[in-house]
C-alpha positions in Angstrom: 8.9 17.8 -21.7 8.6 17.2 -18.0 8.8 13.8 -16.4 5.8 12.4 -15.5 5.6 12.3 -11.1 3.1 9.9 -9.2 1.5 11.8 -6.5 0.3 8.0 -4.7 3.2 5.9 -3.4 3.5 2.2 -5.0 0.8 -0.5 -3.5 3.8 -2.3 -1.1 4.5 1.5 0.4 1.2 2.3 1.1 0.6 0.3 4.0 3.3 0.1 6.7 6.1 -2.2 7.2 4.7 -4.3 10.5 1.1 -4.4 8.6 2.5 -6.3 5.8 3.9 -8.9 8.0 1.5 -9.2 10.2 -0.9 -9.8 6.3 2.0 -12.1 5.1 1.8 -14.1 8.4 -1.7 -14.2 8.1 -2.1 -15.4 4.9 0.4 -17.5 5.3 -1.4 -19.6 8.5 -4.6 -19.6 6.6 -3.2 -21.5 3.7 -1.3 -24.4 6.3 -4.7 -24.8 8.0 -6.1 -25.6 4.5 -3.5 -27.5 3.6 -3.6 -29.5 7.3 -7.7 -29.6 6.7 -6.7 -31.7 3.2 -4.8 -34.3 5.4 -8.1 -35.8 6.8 -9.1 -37.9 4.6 -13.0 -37.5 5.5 -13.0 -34.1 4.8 -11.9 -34.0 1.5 -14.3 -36.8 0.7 -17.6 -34.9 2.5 -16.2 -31.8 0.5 -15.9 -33.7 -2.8 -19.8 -35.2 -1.7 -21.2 -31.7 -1.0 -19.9 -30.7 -4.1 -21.2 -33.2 -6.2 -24.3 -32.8 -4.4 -25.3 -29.6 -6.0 -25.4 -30.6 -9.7 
């Protein structure tokens, strides 16, 4: 029986090195700006208002 062979690299290969840094980075900024958006008191209460204003 012959080993099985993959012809498509893993997900993490397929895109190159400096493009998964520069996602990681990005992701990474996105979720401190949410994180500083929660600090502001006002805006967590208008968001928990909003929501509440749709049921």
């Amino acid at each position: 029986m012959t080993p099985m062979t993959s012809s498509t690299p893993p997900p993490t290969e397929s895109l190159p090195r400096w493009a998964r840094v520069a996602l990681g980075v990005l992701v990474a900024v996105a979720l401190g700006l949410t994180f500083l958006a929660y600090l502001n008191p006002h805006l967590a209460v208008d968001l928990a208002n909003r929501l509440w204003a749709c049921f």
